[in-house]
C-alpha positions as CSV (number, residue, x, y, z in Angstrom):
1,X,0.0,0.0,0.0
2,X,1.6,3.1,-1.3
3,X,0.4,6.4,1.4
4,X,-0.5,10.3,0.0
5,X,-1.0,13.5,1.4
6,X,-4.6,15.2,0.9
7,X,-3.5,18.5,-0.2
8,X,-6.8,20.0,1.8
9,X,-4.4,19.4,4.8
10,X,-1.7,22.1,3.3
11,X,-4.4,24.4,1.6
12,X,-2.4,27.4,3.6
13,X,0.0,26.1,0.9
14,X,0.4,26.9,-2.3
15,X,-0.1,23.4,-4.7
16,X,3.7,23.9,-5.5
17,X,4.7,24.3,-1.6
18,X,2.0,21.6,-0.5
19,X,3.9,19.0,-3.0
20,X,7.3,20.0,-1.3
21,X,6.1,19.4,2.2
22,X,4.4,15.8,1.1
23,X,7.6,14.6,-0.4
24,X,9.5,16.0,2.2
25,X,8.2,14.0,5.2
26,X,8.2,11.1,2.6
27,X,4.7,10.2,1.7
28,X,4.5,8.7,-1.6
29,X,2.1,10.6,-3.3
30,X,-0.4,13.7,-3.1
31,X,-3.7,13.4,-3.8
32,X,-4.7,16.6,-4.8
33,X,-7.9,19.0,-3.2
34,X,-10.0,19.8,-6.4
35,X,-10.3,23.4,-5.1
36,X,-8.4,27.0,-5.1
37,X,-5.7,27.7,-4.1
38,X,-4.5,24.2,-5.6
39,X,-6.4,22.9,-8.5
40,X,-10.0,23.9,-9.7
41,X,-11.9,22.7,-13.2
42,X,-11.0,26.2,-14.3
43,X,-7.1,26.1,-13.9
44,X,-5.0,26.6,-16.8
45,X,-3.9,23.5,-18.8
46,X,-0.4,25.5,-18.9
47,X,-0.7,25.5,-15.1
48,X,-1.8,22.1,-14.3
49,X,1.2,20.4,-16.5
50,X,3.6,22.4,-14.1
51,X,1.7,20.8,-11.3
52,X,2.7,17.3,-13.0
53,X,6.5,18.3,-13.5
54,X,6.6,19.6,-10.0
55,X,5.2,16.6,-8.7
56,X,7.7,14.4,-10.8
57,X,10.4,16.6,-9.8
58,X,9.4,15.4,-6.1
59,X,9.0,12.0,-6.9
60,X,5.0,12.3,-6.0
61,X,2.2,10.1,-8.2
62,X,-1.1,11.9,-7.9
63,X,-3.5,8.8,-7.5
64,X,-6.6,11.0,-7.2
65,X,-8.1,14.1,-7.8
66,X,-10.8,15.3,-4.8
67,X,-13.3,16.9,-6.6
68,X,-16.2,18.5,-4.8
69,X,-18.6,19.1,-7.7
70,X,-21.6,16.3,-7.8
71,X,-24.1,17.3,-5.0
72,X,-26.6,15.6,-8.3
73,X,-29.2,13.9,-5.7
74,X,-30.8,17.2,-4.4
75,X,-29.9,20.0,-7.5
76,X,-32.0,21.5,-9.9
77,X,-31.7,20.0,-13.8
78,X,-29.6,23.5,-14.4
79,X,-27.3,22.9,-11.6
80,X,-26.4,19.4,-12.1
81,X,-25.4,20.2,-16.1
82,X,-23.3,22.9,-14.1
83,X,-22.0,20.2,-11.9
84,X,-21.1,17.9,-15.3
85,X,-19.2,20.7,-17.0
86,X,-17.2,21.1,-14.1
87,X,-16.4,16.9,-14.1
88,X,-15.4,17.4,-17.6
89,X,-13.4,20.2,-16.5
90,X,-11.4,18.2,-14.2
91,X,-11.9,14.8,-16.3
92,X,-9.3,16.8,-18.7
93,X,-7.0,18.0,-16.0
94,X,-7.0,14.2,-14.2
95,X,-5.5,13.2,-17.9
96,X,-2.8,16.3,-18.3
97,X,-2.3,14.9,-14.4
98,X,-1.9,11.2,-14.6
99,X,-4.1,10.7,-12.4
100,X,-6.0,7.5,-12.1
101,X,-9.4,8.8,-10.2
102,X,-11.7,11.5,-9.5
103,X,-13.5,12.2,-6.5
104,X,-17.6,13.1,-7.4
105,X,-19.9,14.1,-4.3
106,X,-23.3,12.5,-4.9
107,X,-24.9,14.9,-2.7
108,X,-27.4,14.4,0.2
109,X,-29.6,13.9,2.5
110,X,-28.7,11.5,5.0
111,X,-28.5,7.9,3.9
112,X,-31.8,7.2,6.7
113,X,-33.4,10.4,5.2
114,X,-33.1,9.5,1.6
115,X,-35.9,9.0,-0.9
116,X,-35.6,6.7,-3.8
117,X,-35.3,9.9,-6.4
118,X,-32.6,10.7,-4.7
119,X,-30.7,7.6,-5.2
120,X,-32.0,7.6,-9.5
121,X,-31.2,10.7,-10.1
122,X,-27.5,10.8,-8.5
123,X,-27.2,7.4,-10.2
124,X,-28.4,9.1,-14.2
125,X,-26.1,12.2,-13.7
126,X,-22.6,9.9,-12.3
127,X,-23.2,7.5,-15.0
128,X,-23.2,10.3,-17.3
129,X,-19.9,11.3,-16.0
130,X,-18.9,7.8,-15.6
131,X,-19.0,7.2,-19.5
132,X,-16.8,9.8,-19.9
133,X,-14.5,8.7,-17.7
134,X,-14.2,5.3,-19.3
135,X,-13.7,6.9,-22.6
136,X,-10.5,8.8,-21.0
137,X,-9.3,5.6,-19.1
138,X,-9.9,6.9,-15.6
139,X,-12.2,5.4,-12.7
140,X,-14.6,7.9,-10.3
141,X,-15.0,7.0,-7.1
142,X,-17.6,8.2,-4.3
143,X,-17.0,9.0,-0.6
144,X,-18.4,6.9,1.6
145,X,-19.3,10.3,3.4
146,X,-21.9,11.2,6.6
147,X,-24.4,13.5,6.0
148,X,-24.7,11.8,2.2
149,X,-26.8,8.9,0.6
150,X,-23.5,7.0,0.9
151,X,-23.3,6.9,4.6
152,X,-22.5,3.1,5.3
153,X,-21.1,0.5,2.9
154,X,-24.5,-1.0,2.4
155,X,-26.0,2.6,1.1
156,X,-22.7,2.5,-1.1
157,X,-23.1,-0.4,-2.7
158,X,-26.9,0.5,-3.8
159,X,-25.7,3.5,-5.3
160,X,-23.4,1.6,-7.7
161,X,-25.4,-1.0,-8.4
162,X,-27.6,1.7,-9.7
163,X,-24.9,3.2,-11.6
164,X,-23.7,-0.4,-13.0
165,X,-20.5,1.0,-14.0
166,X,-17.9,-1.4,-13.0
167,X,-14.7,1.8,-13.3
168,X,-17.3,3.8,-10.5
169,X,-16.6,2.1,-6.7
170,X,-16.3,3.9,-3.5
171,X,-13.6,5.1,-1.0
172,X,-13.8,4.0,2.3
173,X,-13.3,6.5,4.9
174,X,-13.5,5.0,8.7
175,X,-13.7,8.5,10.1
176,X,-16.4,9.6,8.6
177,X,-18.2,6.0,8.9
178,X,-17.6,6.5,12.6
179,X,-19.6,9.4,12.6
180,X,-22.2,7.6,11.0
181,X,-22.0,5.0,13.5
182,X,-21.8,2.0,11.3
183,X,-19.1,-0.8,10.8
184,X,-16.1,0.3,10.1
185,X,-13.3,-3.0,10.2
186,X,-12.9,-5.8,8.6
187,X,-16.4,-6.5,7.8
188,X,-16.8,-3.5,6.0
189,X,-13.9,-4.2,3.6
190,X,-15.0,-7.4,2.7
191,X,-18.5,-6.3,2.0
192,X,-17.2,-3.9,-0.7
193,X,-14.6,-5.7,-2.1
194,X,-13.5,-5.5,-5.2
195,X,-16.0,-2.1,-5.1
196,X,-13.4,-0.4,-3.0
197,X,-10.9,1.6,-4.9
198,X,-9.4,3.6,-2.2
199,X,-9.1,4.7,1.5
200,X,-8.9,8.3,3.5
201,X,-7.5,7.6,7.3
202,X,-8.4,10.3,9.7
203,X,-9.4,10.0,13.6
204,X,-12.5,11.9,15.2
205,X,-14.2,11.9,18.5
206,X,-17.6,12.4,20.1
207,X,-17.7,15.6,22.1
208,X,-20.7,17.5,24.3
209,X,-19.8,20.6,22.5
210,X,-18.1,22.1,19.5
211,X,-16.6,25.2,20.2
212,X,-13.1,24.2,20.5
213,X,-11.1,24.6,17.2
214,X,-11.6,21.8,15.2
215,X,-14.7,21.1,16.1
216,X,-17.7,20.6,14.1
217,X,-21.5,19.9,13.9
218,X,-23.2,16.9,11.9
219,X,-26.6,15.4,11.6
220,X,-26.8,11.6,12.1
221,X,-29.3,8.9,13.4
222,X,-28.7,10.0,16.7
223,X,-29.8,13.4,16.0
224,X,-27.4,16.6,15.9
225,X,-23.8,15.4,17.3
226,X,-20.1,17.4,17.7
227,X,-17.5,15.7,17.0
228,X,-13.2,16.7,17.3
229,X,-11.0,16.2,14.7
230,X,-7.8,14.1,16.0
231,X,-4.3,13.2,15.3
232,X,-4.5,9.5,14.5
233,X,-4.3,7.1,18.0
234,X,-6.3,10.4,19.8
235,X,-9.4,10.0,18.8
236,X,-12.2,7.3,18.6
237,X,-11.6,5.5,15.2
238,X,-10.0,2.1,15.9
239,X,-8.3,1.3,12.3
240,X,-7.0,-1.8,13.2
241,X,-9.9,-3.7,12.0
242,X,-9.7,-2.2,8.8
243,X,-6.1,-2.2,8.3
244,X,-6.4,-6.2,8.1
245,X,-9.5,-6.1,6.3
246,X,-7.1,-4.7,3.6
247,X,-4.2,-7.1,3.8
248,X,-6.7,-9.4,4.3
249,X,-8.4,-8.5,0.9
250,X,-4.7,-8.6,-1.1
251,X,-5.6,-4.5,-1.3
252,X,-2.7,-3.0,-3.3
253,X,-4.0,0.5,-3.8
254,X,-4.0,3.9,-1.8
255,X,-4.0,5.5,1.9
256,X,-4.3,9.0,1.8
257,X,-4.0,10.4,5.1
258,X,-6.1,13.7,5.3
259,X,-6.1,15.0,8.8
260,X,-7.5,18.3,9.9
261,X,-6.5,18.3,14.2
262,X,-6.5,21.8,15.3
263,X,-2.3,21.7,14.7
264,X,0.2,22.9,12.3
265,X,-0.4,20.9,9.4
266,X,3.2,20.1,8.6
267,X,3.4,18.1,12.1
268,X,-0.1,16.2,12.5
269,X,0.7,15.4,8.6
270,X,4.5,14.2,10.1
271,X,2.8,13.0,13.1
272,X,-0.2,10.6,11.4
273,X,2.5,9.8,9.1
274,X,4.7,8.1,11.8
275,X,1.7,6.7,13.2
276,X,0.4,4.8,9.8
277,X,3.3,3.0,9.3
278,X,3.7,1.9,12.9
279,X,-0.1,0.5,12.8
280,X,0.9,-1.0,9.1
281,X,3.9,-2.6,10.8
282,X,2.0,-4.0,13.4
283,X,-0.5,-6.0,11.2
284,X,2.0,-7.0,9.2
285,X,3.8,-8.6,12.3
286,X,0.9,-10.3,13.6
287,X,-0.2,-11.3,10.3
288,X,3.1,-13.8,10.9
């Protein structure tokens, strides 16, 4: 398993400087926030092959751009052919790139909230997108995401099957499945299987409040919950579970570590960093 940087953890950072602090505390890759200051559908092709020589010139792949366009399942007709320019936008930029995937939000409500229609009509506007992406040899993959119709891997896997796109499959994120409140380990990775594609590792915690910095607010079944964003090992989110689901599963792909604890984001970057390859150690160790 190769590890990244999210570059939403350096967005202080320009894209050039975010690149230089990834490949300086050694990950092996960026995967690269879909937003300004870094990248954007809009950027200049000029500007985004600079991006891929700087990145060479560090020795950094970019397995994945995270787009933040989609939001299909509760936008008007006019906003989601908004939403599919911008994919084709970024589709291009992913190419110039090299980079295998693109991130699409399928929008909201809550998986427990949702309405069929909003499952059909995420699934008409990604397949869209997703025939495009076949044409340019690249895969799309979805967030398994709270506050989203893919909030657990069970809501995930309906979604594709909708979509019956077999280059569409989902990212597993335990963080934000632990704000869900939903299975997380080893069960969940052999549930997707061959439908995951790739994994963001962050840590959070249930608090009574959420005015300490980095805290935030979410919905879930439990009704309107704070949570903290941690350092990995400080919050709530045991990854060990998961961690052998994927050498259990053979998985060969991406970890892309994306944590936004209230500190400098050089050190909890450095810090999670250390941490990942300890806990990677570990299973390997036990796994004997």
């Amino acid at each position: 398993m190769k590890i990244a940087a999210f570059s939403g953890s350096l967005i202080d950072y320009s894209i050039h400087e975010a690149m230089k602090v990834a490949a300086g505390l050694g990950f092996d890759g960026i995967e690269i926030a879909s937003r300004e200051p870094h990248l954007s559908p809009e950027s200049s092709l000029p500007r985004v092959r600079e991006m891929r020589s700087i990145a060479e010139g560090h020795g950094l792949e970019i397995p994945a751009l995270a787009g933040y366009m989609g939001h299909f399942s509760t936008s008007g007709d006019a906003e989601c052919a908004v939403a599919y320019d911008q994919f084709l936008g970024l589709l291009e930029r992913a190419v110039e790139l090299e980079a295998d995937m693109i991130r699409i939000f399928q929008g909201g409500p809550n998986a427990f909230l949702a309405e069929d229609y909003h499952y059909a009509k995420a699934a008409y506007w990604i397949r869209r997108c997703a025939a495009e992406a076949r044409a340019a040899g690249k895969r799309i993959v979805l967030e398994i995401h709270n506050q989203s119709l893919v909030e657990t891997a069970d809501s995930g896997l309906r979604l594709l099957d909708m979509i019956g796109e077999e280059h569409v499959g989902l990212i597993h994120d335990a963080g934000n499945m632990y704000i869900t409140d939903t299975e997380f380990g080893e069960e969940s990775i052999r549930q997707l299987g061959s439908r995951l594609f790739h994994v963001h590792i962050k840590d959070e915690k249930r608090i009574g409040q959420g005015e300490a910095p980095g805290t935030f607010k979410n919905v879930t079944r439990h009704g309107e919950e704070f949570f903290l964003q941690c350092r990995l090992g400080e919050g709530e989110v045991d990854h060990s579970g998961l961690l052998r689901g994927l050498r259990e599963q053979g998985y060969k792909g991406w970890l892309t570590l994306e944590c936004a604890a209230p500190y400098p984001p050089k050190e909890r970057l450095a810090y999670d960093l250390r941490i990942i390859r300890e806990w990677l150690q570990a299973v390997e160790v036990s796994a004997g």
